[in-house]
C-alpha positions as CSV (number, residue, x, y, z in Angstrom):
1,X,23.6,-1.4,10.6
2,X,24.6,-4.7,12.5
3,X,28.3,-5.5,12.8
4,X,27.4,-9.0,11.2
5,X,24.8,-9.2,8.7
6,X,22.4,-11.4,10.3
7,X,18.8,-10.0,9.6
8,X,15.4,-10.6,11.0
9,X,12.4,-10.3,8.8
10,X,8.4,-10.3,9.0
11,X,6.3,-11.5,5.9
12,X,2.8,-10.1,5.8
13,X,0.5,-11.1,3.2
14,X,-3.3,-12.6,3.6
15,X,-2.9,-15.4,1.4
16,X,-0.6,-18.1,2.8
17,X,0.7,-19.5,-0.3
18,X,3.1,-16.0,-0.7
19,X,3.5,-15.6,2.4
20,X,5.4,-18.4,2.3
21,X,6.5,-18.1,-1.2
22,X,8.4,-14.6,0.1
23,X,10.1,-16.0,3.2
24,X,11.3,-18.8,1.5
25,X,13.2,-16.6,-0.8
26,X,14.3,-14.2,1.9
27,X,15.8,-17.0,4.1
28,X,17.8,-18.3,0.6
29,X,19.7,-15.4,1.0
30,X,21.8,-17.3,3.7
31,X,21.7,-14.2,6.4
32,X,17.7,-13.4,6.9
33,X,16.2,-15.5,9.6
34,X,12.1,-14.6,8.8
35,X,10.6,-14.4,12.6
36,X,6.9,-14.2,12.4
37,X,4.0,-14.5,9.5
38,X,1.4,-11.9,9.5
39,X,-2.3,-12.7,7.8
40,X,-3.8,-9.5,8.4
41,X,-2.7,-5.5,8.9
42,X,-3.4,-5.0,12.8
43,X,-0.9,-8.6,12.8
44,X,1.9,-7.0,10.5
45,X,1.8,-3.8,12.8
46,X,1.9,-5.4,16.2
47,X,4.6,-7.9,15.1
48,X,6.8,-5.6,13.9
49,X,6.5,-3.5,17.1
50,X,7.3,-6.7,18.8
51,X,10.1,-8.0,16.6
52,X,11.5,-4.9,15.3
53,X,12.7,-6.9,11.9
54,X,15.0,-5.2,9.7
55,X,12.7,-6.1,6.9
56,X,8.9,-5.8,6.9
57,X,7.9,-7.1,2.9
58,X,3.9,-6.0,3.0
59,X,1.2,-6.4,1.0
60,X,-1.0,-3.7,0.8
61,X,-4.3,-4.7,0.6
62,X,-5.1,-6.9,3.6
63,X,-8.1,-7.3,6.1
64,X,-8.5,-4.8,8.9
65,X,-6.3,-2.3,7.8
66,X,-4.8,-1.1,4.7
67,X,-1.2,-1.1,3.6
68,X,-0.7,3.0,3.4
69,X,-1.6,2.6,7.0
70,X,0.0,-0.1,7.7
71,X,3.6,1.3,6.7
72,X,2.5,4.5,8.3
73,X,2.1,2.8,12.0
74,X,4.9,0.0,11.5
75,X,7.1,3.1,10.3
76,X,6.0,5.0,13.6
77,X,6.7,2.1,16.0
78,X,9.6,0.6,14.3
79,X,11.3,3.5,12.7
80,X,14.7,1.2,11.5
81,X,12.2,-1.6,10.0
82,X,12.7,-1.2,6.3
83,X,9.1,-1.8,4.1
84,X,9.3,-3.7,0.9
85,X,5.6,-3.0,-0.2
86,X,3.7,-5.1,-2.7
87,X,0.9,-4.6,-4.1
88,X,-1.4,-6.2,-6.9
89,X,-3.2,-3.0,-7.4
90,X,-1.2,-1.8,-10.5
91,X,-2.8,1.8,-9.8
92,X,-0.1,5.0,-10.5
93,X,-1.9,7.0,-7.6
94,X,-1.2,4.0,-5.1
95,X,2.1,3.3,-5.5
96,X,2.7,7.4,-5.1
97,X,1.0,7.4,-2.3
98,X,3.4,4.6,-0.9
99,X,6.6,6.4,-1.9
100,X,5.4,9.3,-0.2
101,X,4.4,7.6,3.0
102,X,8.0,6.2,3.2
103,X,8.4,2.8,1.5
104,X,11.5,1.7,1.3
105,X,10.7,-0.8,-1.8
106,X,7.8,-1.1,-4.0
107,X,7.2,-4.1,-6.0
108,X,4.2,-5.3,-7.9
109,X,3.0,-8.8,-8.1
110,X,3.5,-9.5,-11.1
111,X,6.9,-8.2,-11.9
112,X,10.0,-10.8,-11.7
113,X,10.6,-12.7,-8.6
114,X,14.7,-12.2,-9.6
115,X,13.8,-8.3,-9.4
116,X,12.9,-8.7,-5.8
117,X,15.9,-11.3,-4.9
118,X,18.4,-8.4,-6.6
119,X,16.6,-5.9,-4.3
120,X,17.1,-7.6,-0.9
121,X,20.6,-7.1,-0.1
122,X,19.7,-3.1,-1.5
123,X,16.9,-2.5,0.9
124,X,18.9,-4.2,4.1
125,X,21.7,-1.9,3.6
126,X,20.2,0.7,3.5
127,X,19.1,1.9,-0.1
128,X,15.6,2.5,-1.8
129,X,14.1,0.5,-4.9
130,X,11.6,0.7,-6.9
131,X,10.7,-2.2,-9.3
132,X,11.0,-1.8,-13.1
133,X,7.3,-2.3,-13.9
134,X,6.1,-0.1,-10.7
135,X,8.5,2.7,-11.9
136,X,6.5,2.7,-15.4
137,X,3.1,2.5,-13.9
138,X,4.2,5.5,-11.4
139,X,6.0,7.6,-14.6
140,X,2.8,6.7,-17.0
141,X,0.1,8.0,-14.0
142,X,-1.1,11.6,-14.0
143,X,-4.7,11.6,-13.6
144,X,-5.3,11.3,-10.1
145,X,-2.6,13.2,-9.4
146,X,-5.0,16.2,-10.2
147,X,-7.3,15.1,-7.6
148,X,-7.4,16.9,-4.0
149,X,-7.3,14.8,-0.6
150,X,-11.0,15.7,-0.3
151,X,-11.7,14.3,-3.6
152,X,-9.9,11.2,-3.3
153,X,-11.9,10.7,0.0
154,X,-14.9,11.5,-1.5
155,X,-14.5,8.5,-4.5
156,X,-13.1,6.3,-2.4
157,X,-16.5,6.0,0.0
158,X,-18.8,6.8,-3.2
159,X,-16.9,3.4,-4.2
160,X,-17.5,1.8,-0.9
161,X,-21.2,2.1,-1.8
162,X,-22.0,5.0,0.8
163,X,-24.7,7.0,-0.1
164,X,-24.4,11.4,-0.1
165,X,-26.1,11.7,3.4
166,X,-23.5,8.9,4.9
167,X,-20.7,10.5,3.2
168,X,-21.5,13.9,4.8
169,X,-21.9,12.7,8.0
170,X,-18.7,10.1,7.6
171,X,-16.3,13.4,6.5
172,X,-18.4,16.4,8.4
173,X,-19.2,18.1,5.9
174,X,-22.7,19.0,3.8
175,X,-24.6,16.6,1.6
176,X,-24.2,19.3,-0.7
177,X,-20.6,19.8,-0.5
178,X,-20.6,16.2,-1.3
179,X,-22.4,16.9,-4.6
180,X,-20.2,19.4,-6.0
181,X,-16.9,17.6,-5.3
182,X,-18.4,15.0,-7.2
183,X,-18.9,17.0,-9.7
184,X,-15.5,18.2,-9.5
185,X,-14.2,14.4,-9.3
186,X,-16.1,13.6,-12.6
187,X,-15.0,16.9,-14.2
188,X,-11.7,16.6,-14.1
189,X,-11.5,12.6,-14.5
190,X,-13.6,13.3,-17.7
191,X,-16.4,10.5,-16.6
192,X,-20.0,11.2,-17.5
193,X,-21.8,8.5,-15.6
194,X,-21.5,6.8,-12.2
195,X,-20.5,3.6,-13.9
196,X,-17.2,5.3,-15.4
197,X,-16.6,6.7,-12.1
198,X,-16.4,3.7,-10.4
199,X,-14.4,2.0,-13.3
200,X,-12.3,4.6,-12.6
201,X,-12.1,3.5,-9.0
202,X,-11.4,0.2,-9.7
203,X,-8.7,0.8,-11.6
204,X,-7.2,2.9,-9.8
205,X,-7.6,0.9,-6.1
206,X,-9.7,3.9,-4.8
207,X,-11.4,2.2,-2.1
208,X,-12.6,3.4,1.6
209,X,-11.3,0.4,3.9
210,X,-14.0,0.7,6.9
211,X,-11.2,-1.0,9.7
212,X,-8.9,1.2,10.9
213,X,-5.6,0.9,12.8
């Protein structure tokens, strides 16, 4: 911690309008000076290994790379950084995920902008918060829980529109592996049909991204 709380913050978010929506509240807080804007993932990570901000708030789905990844690298390069994630992807899998990989706040879009302003001062010193409505959609979530890395791969690229042989070759394995962990995927998710399958992605944010950090 600094001896005087003066903080340094990055906002990352693709559209501009929250971007600076978000800094505007963080620099009403009187002690957060908000150093640099980030549009995009690759941005948000080699800012923050630039700046090394106290506060990093991240949205999670962005172009070029995506937020899980995001956090992981920014977490890597600027260990002391802390994450306030947001996400408009109200998927209980996701916002696991984003615990697990270290967040040190998740919000979603459309909870209460006083939730996040309460959170602020909690997050700088130190502590970890989770937003009302994220904590229910997390509690309420147990289907994809049930899914293996493999098989999350697997429907995330089938809802990228990649077809068996590219899916193989993307994850080195058989077209016919492929085949039966969809039929695992669809077996346990209780989907009979493609269509409910990618519903199911949708829903759930499931979604190869093809940039990579």
């Amino acid at each position: 911690m600094k001896a005087q709380a003066n903080y340094s913050a990055i906002v990352a978010d693709d559209h501009e309008l929250l971007r600076h929506g978000i800094a505007n509240i963080l620099e009403e807080q009187g002690n957060i000076r908000v150093v640099a804007h980030a549009s995009d993932g690759l941005s948000a990570v080699a800012l923050t290994k630039r700046h090394q901000p106290d506060l990093l708030t991240l949205d999670i789905a962005m172009p070029f790379a995506q937020g899980i990844s995001v956090l992981v690298e920014v977490k890597r390069w600027s260990p002391d950084t802390r994450v306030a994630v947001f996400s408009g992807i109200t998927s209980s899998a996701l916002l696991r995920e984003l615990q697990d990989a270290g967040a040190d706040g998740i919000f979603t879009k459309r909870g209460a902008i006083s939730e996040f302003e309460q959170a602020i001062p909690i997050l700088l010193e130190g502590g970890k918060i989770v937003s009302s409505d994220a904590a229910e959609i997390i509690a309420k979530g147990t289907e994809t829980a049930a899914l293996t890395k493999r098989e999350r791969q697997i429907i995330s690229k089938i809802a990228s529109g990649l077809t068996t042989k590219a899916i193989a070759k993307r994850l080195g394995i058989s077209p016919k592996t492929v085949e039966n962990h969809r039929s695992s995927i669809m077996s346990k998710l209780g989907v009979q049909s493609m269509a409910e399958l990618l519903a199911y992605a949708v829903r759930e944010g499931l979604f190869d991204v093809q940039s990579q950090l």
